[in-house]
C-alpha positions as CSV (number, residue, x, y, z in Angstrom):
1,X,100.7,87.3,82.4
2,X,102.2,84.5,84.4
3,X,99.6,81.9,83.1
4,X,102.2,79.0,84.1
5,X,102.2,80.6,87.9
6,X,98.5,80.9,87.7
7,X,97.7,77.6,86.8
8,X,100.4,76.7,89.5
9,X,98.3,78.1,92.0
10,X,94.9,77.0,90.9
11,X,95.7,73.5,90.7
12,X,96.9,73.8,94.2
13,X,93.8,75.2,95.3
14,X,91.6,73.0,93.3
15,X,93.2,69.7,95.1
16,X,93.8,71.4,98.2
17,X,89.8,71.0,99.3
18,X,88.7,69.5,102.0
19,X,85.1,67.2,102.1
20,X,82.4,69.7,101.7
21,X,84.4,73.1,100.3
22,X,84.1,74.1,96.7
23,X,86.0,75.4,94.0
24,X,83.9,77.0,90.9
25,X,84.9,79.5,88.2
26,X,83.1,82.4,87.9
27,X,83.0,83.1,84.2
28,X,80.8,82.9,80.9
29,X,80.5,79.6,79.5
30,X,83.0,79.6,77.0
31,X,85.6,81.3,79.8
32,X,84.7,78.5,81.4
33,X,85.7,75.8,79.5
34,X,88.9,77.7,78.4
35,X,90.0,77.9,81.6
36,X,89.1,74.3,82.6
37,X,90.8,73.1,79.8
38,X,93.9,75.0,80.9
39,X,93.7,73.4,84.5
40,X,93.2,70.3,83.7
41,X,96.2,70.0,80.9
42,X,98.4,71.8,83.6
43,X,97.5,69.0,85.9
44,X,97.6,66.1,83.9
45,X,100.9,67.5,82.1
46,X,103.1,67.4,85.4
47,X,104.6,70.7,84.5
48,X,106.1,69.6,81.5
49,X,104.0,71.6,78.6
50,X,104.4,75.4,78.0
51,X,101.9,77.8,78.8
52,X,103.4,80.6,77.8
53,X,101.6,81.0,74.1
54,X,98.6,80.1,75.6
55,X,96.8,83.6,76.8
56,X,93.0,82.5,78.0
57,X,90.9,85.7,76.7
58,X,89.6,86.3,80.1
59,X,90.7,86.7,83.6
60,X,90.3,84.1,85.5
61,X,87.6,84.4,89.2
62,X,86.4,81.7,90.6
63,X,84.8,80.8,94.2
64,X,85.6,78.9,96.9
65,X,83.0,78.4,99.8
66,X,81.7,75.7,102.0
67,X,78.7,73.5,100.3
68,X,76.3,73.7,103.1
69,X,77.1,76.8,104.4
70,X,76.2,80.4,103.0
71,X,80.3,81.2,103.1
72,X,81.5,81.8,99.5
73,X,84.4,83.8,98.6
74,X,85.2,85.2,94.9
75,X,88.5,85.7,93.8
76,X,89.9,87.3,90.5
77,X,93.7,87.5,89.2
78,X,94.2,90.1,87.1
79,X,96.3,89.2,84.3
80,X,99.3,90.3,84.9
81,X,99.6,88.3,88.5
82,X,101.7,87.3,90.1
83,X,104.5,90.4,89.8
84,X,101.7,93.2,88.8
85,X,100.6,95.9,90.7
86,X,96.8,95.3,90.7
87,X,96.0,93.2,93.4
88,X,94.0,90.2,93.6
89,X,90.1,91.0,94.1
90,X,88.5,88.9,96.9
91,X,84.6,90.0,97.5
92,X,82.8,88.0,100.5
């Protein structure tokens, strides 16, 4: 798992939004939180902290859609993205 690359990418999509679009993880909870934890201390850390010992115990799916519109994508990494074979789910 590439969690540096993953967060990488997140964090790009999370600020990337326009007015109106949304960005919500689809998880438990406690996923969750684990993984908003991890985004936000990739963000705030400006690349400078190590990821790498830090393996979130689930994968990570999250929407994106358009608030006032019934458009919602979901999208899951598996854990071994980027570089695996599995590819990234995305269910309309």
């Amino acid at each position: 798992m590439n969690l540096t690359a993953q967060l990488e990418e997140l964090n790009l999509i999370r600020f990337s939004l326009l007015p109106g679009e949304l960005f919500e993880l689809s998880l438990s909870d406690e996923d969750a939180s684990e993984w908003t934890s991890l985004l936000d201390a990739f963000a705030d850390s400006a690349g400078d902290l190590d990821f790498s010992a830090k393996i979130p115990k689930s994968t990570c799916r999250f929407r994106i859609g358009l608030g006032d519109v019934r458009v919602v994508f979901e999208i899951e990494l598996p854990r071994g993205y980027p570089g695996c074979d599995e590819g990234v789910a995305i269910e309309p």
